[in-house]
N, C-alpha and C positions, 0 to 999 in steps of 0.2 A: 394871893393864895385863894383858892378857890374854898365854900363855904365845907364840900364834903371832906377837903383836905385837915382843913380845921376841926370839922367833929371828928375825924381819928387821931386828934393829940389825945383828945379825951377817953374817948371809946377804943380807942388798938383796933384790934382786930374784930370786934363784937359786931352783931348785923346794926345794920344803919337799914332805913327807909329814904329809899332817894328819888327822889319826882325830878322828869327828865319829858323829854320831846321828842321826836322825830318828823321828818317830811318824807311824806311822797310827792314826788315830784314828775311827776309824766312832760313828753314832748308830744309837739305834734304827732306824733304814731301812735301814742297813749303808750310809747315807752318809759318805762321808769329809770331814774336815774335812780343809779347805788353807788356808793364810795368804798372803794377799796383801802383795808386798815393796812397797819404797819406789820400786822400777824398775818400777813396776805387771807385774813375773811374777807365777807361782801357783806354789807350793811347799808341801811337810810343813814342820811344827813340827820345829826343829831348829838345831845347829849344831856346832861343835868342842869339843871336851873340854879342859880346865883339866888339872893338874897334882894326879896323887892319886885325879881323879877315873875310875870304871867309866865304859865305853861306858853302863851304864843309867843311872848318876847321868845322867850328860849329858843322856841323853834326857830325863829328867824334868825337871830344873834349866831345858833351855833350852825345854821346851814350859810349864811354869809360866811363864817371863817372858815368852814371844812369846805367850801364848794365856789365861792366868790360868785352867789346868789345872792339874789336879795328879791324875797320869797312873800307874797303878801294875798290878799283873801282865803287865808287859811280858813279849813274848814274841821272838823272835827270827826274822823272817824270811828274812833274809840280808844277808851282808859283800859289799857291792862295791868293787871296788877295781881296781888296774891300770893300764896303759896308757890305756884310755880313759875314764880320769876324769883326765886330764893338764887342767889349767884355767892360761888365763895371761887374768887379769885386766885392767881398762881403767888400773889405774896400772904395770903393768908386771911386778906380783907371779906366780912361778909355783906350782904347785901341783899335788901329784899327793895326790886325797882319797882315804879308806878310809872308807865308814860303812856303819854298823852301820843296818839299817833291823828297826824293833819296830812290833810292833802291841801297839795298850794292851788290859788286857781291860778296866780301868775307870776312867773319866775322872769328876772329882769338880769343882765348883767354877762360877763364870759365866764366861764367855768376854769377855775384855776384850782391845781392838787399844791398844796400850802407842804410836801415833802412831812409833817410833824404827824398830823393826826390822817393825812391821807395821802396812799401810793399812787390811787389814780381813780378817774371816773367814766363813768360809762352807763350809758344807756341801754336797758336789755328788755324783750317781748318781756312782758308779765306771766306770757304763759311759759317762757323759756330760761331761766334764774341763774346764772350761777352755780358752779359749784362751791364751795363753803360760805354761802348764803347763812347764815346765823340762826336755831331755829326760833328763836323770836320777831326775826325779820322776816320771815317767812310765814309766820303766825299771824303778821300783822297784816301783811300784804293778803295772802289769803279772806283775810275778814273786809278789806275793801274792796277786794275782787266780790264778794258774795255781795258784800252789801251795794254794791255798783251796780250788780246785775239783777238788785233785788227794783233797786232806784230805774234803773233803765225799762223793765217788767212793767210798772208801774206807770211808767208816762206811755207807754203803748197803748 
């Protein structure tokens, strides 16, 4: 049983604080992959962190089993967190998330949809998304896109 499962025997329905990962994962085209959920959204590879484990483990642990990656020179984009990642769920559950968003510098392995936590995946322009793109995932992506082209400015 997973650790956030467990703090809701305690807590019901009350907000929880939950630190979690995601990846960006670009191909050679600088497309990004997104996984498409069971709620037919669009989303990063990702999810909450176990007990023990690094914000990186997580990233790589949960993009290995939603994407059949195996994802390594992470790098750190940004922590979002705060007021407006407050999330109260369709069973009742509240939530205020913290993640850690990386981008991989190298993804090894075939891509395979595991039918549970993903319908399917797909590689999409960064400048072309999706529609029901999440708008967190969209927030995130947005902030590597700037800060990409803040980085790329710079070595000019």
């Amino acid at each position: 049983m997973s650790y956030f499962s467990e703090m809701r025997k305690y807590v019901g329905n009350r907000p929880l604080i939950l630190p979690g990962s995601v990846v960006i994962i670009l191909n050679e085209e600088k497309e990004v992959l997104l996984q498409q959920r069971p709620d037919m959204s669009w989303g990063l590879p990702g999810g909450l962190m176990e007990l023990g484990e690094s914000l990186e483990e997580t990233a790589a642990r949960e993009t290995l089993e939603e994407t059949g990656l195996r994802v390594s020179e992470l790098k750190l984009v940004h922590v979002f967190s705060g007021e407006k990642y407050y999330l109260k769920v369709a069973n009742g559950d509240e939530f205020y998330s913290v993640t850690a968003v990386y981008v991989a510098g190298k993804a090894k392995g075939s891509l395979k949809v595991d039918g549970i936590e993903t319908k399917s995946l797909s590689y999409f322009p960064l400048n072309d998304l999706p529609k029901g793109l999440g708008r967190s995932y969209k927030e995130f992506l947005d902030t590597y896109k700037k800060l990409n082209g803040a980085a790329e400015e710079l070595r000019a």
